[in-house]
C-alpha positions in Angstrom: 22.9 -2.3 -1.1 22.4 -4.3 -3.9 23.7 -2.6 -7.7 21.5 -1.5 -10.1 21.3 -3.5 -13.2 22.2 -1.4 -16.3 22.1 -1.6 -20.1 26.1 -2.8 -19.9 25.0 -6.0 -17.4 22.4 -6.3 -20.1 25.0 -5.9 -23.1 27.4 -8.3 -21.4 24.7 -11.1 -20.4 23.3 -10.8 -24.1 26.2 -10.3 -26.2 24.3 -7.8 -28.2 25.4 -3.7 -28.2 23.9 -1.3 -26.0 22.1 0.8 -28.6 20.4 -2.6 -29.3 19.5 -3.4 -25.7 18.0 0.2 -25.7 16.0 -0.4 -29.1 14.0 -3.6 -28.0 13.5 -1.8 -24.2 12.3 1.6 -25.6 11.4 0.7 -29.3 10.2 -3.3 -29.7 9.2 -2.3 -32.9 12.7 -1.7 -34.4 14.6 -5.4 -33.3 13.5 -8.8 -34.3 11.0 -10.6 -32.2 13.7 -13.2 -31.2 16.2 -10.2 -30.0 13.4 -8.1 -27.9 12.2 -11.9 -26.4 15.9 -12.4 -25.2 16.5 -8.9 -23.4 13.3 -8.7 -21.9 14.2 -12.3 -20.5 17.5 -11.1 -19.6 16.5 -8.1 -18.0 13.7 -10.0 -16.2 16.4 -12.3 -15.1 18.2 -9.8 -13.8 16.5 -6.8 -11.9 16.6 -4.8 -14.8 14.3 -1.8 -14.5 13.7 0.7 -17.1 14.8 4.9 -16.1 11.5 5.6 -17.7 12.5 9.6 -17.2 15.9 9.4 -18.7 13.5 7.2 -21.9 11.0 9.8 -22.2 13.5 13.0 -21.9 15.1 11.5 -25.0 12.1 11.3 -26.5 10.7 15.2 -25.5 7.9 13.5 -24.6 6.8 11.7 -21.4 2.9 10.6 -22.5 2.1 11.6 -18.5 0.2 14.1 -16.9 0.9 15.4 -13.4 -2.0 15.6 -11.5 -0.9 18.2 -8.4 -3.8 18.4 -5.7 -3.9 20.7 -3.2 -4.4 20.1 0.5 -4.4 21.2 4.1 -2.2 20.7 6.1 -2.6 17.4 8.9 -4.9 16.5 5.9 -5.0 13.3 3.2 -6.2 14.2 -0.3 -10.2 15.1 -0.5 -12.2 12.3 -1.5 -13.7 14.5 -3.7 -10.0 14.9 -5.7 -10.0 11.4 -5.7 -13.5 10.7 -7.5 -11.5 13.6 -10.0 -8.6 11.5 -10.3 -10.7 7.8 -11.4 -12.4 10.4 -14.2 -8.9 12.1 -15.1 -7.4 8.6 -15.6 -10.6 6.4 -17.6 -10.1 9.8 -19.9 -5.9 9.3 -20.1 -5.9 5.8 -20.5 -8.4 6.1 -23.6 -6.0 8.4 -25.3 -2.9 6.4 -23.9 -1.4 8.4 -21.6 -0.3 7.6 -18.1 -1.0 9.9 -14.7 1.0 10.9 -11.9 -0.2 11.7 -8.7 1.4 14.6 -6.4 -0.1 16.0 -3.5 0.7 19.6 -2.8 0.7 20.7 0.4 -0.7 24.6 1.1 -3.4 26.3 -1.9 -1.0 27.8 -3.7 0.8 25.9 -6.9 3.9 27.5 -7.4 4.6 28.1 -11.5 8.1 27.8 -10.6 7.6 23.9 -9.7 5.1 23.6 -12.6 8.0 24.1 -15.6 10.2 22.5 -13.5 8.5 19.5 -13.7 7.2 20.1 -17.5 11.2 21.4 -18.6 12.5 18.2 -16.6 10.1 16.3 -18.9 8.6 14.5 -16.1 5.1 15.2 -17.5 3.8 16.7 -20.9 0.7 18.5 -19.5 -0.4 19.3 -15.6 -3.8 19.1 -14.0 -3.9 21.9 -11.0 -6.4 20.4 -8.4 -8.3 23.2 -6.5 -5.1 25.7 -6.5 -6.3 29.0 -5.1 -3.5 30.8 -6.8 -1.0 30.6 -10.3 1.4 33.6 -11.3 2.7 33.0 -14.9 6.5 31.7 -15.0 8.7 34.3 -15.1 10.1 34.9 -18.4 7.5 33.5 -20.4 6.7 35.0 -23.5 2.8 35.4 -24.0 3.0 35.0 -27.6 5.3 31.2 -26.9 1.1 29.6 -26.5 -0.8 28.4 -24.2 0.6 25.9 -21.2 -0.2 22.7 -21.0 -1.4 23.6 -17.7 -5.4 23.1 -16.8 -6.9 24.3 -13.1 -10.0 22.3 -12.1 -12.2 23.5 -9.3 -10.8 27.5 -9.4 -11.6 29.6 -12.2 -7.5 30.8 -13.6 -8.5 31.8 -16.8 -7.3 35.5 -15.4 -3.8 34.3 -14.9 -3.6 32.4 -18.2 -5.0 28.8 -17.5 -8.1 27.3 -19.1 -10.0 25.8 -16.4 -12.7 23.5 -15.6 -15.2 23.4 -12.8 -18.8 23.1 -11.6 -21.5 25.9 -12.3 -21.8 26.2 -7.9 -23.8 29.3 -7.7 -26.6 27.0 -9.3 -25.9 24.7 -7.0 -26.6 26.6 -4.2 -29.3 28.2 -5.7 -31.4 25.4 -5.8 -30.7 24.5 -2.2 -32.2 28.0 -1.0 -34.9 27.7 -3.4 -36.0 24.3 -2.1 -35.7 25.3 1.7 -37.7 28.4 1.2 -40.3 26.4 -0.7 -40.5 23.9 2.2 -41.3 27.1 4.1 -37.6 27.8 5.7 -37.2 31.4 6.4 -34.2 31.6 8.9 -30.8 30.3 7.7 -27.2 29.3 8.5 -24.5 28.8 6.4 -21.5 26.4 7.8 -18.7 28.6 6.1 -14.9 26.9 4.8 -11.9 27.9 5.2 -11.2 31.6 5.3 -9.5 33.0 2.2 -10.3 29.9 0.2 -12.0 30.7 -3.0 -14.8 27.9 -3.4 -15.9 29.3 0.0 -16.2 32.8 -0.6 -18.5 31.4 -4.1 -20.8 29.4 -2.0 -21.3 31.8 0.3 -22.1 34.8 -1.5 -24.3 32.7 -3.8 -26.7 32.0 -0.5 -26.5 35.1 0.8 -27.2 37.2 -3.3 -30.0 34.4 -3.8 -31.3 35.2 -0.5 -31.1 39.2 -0.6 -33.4 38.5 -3.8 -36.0 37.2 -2.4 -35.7 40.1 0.7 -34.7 37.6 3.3 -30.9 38.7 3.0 -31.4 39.8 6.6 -31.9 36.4 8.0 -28.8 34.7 7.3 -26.2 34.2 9.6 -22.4 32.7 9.0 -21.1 30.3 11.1 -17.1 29.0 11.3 -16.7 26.1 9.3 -12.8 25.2 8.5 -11.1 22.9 6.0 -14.5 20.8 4.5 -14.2 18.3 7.1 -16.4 16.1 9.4 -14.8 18.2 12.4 -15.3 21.6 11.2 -19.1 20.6 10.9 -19.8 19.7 14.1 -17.6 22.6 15.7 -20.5 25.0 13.7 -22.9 22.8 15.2 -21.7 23.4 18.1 -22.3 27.3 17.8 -25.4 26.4 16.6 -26.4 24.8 19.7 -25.3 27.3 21.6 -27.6 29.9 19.7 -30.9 31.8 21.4 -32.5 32.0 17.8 -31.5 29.2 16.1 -31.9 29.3 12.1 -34.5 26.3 10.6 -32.4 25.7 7.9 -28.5 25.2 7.4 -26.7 25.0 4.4 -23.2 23.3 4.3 -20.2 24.1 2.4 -19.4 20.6 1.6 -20.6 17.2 2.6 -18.2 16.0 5.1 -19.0 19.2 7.2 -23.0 18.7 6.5 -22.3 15.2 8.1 -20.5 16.2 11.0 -23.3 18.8 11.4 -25.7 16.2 11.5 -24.2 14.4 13.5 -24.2 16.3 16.3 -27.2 18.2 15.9 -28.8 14.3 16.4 -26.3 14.1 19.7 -28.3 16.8 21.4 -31.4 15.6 20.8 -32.3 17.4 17.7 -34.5 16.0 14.9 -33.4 16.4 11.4 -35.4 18.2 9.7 -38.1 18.7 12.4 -36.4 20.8 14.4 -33.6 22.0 11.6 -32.7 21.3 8.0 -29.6 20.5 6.7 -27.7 20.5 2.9 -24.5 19.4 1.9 -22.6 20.1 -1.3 -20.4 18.0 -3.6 -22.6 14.8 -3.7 -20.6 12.6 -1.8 -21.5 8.3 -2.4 -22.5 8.1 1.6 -24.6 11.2 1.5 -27.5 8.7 -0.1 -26.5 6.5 3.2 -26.6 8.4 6.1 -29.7 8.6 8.7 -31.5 10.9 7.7 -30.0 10.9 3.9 -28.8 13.9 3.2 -30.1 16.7 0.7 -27.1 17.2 -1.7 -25.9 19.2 -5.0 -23.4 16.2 -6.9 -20.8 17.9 -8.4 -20.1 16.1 -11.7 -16.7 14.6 -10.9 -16.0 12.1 -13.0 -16.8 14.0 -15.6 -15.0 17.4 -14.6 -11.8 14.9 -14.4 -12.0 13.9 -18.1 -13.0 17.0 -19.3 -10.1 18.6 -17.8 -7.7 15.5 -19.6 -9.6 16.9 -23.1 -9.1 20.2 -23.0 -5.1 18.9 -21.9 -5.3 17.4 -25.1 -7.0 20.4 -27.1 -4.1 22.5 -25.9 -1.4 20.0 -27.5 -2.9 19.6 -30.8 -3.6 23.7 -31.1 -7.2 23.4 -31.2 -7.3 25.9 -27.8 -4.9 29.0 -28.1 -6.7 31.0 -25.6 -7.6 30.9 -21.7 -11.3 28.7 -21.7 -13.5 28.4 -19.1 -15.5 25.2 -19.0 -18.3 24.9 -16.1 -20.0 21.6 -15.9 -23.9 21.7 -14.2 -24.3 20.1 -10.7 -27.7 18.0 -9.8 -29.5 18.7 -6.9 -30.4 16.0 -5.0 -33.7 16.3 -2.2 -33.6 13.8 0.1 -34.6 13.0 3.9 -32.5 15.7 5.6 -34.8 18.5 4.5 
């Protein structure tokens, strides 16, 4: 195993002091141009690679936010996190900060982890990606201030977290109000995961919009799982396998709305002749599938910065309390209904 190159190999190639090898690595600023040009060409010469964690722990500051996203098990990060993550990083890089990436496996973020990572100086601030649950660290003082800790996608305010996501009742809303208007009176909705909270908001927003208008009778629920392509077409499936079959079903995210499709189509179906279908979360290939789909596009890049702004807010003491900031979606009619 080849040995790591350290600031004495640097000291002893250069001739200068280690305090002064650490200066023109860590502060350029503070050594002449000609010392900082001969230890970086030293260093480059060598291997040398800066402990950028043993840097920034000196400094009590790392200039890095952790983004930790939640997943399921078997599963690689959403795509939808990932549209997050391009939005969370135009946003950091503008106020020159860098982002780290962690995926989380299970809905629940442990605090414990979180100050781990913040006391170990690994990060200055943490992004919580669609966490379904956050128990303050034990220990904490309330009156110590807010942590630089933000929740996108679950509303945490309640626990102590400002928190960012997309107004989704609306969402859906407008979905139900465009199917009944195009005459739908008989619905299905494809559900998520059990327990998860995003699913328990889409659903009930369908079912309250629908009991106000008197049809709350003539929905029925049918077994999604984890937002995917195969938990859509295992609800088509039911579907199928229906006497009354709904005109009309309402998806609780994209991928599963295109696996629905898809096999709705396989059996000989015609979308939206025979049944309507909507996503959620405004997927790029929604625009490109046959039929396109009928979306609401959650505002994603923009949930991602906004979440890096109110990270910032915290910092300078311009947010002392819990916040709540929920973006508006865009509903999107298209071929599929």
């Amino acid at each position: 195993m080849t040995k790591r190159v350290t600031l004495a190999d640097l000291a002893e190639q250069t001739g200068l002091n280690i305090s002064t090898i650490s200066r023109a690595l860590s502060r350029p600023d503070r050594v002449s141009n000609e010392t900082r040009r001969l230890v970086e060409k030293v260093a480059a010469q060598l291997g040398y690679e800066t402990n950028v964690a043993a840097r920034n722990l000196s400094r009590g500051t790392s200039d890095t936010i952790l983004v930790l996203a939640s997943s399921f098990s078997g599963q690689a990060i959403s795509p939808v996190f990932t549209q997050i993550l391009l939005g969370v990083c135009e946003e950091a890089k503008a106020l020159g900060l860098n982002v780290m990436l962690r995926q989380y496996l299970g809905q629940s973020i442990s605090a414990s982890d979180v100050m781990r990572y913040l006391q170990a100086g690994v990060a200055d601030s943490v992004l919580l990606v669609a966490s379904e649950q956050w128990e303050p660290p034990v220990g904490r003082i309330p009156d110590q201030g807010m942590l630089p800790v933000v929740s996108i996608f679950k509303d945490l305010t309640s626990a102590g977290l400002a928190s960012v996501m997309t107004q989704e009742v609306d969402g859906y809303v407008a979905i139900v109000d465009h199917l009944i208007e195009r005459g739908h009176r008989h619905f299905a909705f494809v559900s998520g995961p059990e327990g998860i909270g995003h699913e328990h908001i889409r659903y009930n927003a369908v079912k309250n919009r629908l009991s106000t208008l008197g049809l709350g009778q003539k929905l029925i629920r049918l077994e999604g799982g984890p937002f995917d392509m195969p938990s859509g077409a295992k609800a088509a499936q039911t579907f199928l396998a229906l006497k009354n079959r709904p005109t009309a079903a309402i998806c609780c995210s994209d991928a599963q709305a295109l696996g629905f499709l898809h096999t709705i189509l396989e059996s000989g179906l015609r979308v939206p002749d025979d049944v309507a279908i909507a996503g959620y979360d405004g997927m790029d290939y929604t625009a490109f599938t046959s039929p396109a789909l009928t979306t609401v596009i959650q505002p994603m890049l923009e949930i991602g910065r906004v979440a890096v702004q109110v990270l910032a807010d915290i910092h300078n003491g311009r947010i002392t309390s819990p916040r709540l900031v929920a973006l508006a979606p865009t509903f999107v009619i298209r071929q599929s209904t």
